[in-house]
C-alpha positions as CSV (number, residue, x, y, z in Angstrom):
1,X,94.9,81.6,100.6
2,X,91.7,83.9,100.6
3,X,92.0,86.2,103.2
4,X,89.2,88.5,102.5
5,X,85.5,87.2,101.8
6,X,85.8,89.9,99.0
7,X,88.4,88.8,97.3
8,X,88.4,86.2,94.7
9,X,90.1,82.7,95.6
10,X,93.3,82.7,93.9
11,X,94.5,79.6,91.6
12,X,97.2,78.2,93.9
13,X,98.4,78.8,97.7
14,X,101.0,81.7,98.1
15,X,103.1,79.2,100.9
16,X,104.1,76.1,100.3
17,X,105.7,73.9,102.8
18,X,109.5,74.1,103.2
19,X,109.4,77.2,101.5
20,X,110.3,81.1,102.7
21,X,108.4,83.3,100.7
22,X,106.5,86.0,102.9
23,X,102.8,86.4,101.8
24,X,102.3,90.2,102.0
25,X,98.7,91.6,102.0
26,X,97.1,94.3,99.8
27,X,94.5,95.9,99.0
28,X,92.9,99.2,96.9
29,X,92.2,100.2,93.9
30,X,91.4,97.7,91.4
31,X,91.4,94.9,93.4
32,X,88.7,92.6,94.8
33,X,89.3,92.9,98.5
34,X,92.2,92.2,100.5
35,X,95.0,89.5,98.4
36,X,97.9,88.2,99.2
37,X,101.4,88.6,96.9
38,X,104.5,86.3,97.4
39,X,107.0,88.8,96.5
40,X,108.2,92.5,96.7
41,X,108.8,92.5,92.8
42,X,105.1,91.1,92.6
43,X,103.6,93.5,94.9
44,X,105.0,96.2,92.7
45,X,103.6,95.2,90.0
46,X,100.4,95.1,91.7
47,X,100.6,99.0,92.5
48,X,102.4,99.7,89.6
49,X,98.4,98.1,88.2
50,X,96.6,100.5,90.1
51,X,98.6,103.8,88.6
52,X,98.1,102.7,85.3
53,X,95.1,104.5,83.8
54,X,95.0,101.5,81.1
55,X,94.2,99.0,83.8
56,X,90.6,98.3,84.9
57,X,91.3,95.1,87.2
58,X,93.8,93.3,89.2
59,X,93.5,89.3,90.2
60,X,96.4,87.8,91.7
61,X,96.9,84.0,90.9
62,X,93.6,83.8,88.6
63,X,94.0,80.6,86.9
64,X,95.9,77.5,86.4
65,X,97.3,76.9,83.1
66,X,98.2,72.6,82.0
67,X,101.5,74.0,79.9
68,X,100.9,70.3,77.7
69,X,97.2,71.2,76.9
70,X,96.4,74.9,77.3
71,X,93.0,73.9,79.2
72,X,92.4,76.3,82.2
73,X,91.6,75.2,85.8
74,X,89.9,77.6,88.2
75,X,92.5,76.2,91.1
76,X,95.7,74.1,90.6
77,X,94.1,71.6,92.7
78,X,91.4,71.0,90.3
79,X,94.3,70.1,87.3
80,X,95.8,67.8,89.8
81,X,92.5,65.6,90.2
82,X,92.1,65.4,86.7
83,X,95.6,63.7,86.7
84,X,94.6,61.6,89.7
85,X,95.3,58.0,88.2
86,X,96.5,59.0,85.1
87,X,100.6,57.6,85.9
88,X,101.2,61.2,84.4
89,X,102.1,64.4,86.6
90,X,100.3,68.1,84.8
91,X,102.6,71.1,84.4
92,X,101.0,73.3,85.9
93,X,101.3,77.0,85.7
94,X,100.1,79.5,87.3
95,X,100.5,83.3,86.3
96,X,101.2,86.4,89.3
97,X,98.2,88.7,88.0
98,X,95.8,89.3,85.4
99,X,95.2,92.1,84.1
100,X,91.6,93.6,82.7
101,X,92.2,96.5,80.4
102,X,89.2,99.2,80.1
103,X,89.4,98.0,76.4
104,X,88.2,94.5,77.7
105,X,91.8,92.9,76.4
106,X,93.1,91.0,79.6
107,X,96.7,90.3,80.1
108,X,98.6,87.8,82.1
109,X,101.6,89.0,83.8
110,X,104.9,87.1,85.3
111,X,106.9,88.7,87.7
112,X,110.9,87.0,87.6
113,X,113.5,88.9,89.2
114,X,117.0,88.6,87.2
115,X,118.5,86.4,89.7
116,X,115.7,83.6,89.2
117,X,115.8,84.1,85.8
118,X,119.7,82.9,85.6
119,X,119.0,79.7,87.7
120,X,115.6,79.2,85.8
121,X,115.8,80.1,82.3
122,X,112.8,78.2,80.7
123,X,110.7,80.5,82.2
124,X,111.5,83.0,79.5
125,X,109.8,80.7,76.7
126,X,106.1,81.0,79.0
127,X,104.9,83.8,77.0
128,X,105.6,82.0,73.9
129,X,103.9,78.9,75.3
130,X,100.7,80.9,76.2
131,X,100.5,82.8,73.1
132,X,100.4,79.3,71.4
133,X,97.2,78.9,73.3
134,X,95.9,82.2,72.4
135,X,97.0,83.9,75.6
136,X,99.1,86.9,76.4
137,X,101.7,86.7,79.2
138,X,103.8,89.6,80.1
139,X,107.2,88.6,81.9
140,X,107.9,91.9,84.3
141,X,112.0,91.7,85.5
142,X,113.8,94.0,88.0
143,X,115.2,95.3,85.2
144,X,111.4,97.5,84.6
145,X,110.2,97.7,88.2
146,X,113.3,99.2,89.1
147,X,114.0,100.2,93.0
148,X,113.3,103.8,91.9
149,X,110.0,102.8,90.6
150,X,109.2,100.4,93.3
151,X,109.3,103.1,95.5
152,X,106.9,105.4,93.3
153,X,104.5,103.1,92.4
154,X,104.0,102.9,96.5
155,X,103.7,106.4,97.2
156,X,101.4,107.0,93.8
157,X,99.1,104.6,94.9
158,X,98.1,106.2,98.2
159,X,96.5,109.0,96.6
160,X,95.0,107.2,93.6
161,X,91.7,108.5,95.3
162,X,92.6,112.3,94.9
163,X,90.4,114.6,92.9
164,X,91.7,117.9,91.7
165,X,89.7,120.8,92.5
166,X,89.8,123.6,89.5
167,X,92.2,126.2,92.0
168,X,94.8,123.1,92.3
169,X,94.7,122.7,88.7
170,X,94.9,126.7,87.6
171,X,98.2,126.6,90.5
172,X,99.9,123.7,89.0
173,X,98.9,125.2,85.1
174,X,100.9,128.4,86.2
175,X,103.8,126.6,86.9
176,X,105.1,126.8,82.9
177,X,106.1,124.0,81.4
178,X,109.3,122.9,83.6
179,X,112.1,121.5,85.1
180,X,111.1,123.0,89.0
181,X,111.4,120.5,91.6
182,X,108.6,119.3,94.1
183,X,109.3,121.3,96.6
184,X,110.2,124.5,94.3
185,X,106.4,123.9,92.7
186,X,105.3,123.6,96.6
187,X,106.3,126.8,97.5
188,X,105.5,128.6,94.4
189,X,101.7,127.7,94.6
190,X,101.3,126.9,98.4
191,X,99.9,123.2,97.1
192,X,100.1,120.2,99.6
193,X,102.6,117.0,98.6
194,X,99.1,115.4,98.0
195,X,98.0,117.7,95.1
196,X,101.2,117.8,93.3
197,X,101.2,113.6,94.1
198,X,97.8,114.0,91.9
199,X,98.7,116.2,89.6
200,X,101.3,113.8,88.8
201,X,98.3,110.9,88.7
202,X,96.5,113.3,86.6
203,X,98.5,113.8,83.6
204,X,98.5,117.6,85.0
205,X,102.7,117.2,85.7
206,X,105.0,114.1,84.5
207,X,108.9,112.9,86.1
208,X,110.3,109.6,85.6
209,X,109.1,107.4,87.9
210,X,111.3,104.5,86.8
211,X,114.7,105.7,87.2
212,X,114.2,109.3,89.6
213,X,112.0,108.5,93.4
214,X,109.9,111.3,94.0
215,X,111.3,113.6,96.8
216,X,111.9,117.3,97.7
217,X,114.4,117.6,94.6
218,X,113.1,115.7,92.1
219,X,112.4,117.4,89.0
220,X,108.6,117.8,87.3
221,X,107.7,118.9,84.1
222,X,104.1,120.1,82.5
223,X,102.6,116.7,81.2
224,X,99.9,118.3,79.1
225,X,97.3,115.8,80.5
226,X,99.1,112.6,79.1
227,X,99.6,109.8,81.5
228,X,102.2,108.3,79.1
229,X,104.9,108.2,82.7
230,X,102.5,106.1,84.3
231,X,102.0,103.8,81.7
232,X,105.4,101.5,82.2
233,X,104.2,98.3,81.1
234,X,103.9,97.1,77.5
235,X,100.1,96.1,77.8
């Protein structure tokens, strides 16, 4: 469904009938407008898109794949009137997100929890059936987007838009090179949750977003200016 006149109109409908997924709506960086996700795991992967410094764009359901062919339909509708007649039914597949790299490589992505997974295992050969068509199609499990980092990726991507001012940046450099917790590097320099949130966005400080949430206690190290911790995904 395209619920923004800004967004682009994704490959397939989110709801189907007699089905209990709830659409959830997003929008920010990296994204065309307001979309719609069908899943929490999806969603996170969607923010977890907009952290990544690697990532230039985000498009939720951008194409329809025919699994027998490899040919690519704008809209699963359109493969379906090509089969109109035919006696034969497509298989049609559709991908959770693409992603646009600032290299120009783009990068399907799948998002499967590990309960789906067990009662569906073919979906683990759809990367290998893509790549035979000269596609790349990342499967993302619960097993990467952990809770921890579920949560993360949702409080990162709130202050994607902040800009470090050169006093933030000399406060957060005194700190050393670490362990001090968040609220220990708080009170040290008098920052705001926002600017060590950034600093953390920056490459200025690094933690473990994928097994540690970010509160009060967490513990924060110098990152040197590397954004390695925010880049999760094997793109």
């Amino acid at each position: 469904m395209k619920i923004d006149p800004d967004a682009k109109t994704p490959a397939r409908r989110i709801h189907k009938r007699g089905k209990s997924q709830k659409a959830n709506y997003l929008s920010g960086p990296k994204l065309a407008g307001m979309v719609q996700t069908e899943s929490s795991l999806e969603s996170a992967a969607v923010y977890l898109g907009m952290i990544d410094p690697r990532v230039r764009e985000i498009a939720p359901q951008p194409v329809t794949f025919d699994l027998d062919t490899g040919k690519i339909y704008g809209t699963k509708d359109d493969l379906t009137r090509e089969y109109v007649g035919s006696g034969k039914s497509p298989r049609a597949y559709t991908p959770d997100l693409l992603f646009t790299l600032n290299c120009g490589d783009q990068v399907f992505v799948e998002t499967k929890s590990n309960w789906v997974i067990a009662k569906d295992p073919d979906c683990l050969k759809l990367p290998a059936r893509l790549a035979l068509f000269g596609h790349r199609l990342l499967l993302v499990t619960d097993e990467v987007i952990t809770s921890a980092l579920s949560y993360n990726v949702k409080l990162l991507r709130l202050h994607a838009d902040c800009v470090l001012t050169p006093p933030v940046l000399n406060a957060v450099a005194k700190l050393g090179v670490g362990p001090f917790t968040v609220v220990d590097a708080m009170q040290a320099t008098g920052l705001r949750k926002r600017d060590i949130i950034g600093s953390i966005l920056s490459g200025a400080l690094r933690c473990d977003i994928q097994i540690h949430e970010i509160k009060p206690k967490t513990y924060l190290w110098a990152a040197g200016g590397s954004t390695a911790h925010l880049e999760i995904l094997s793109l």
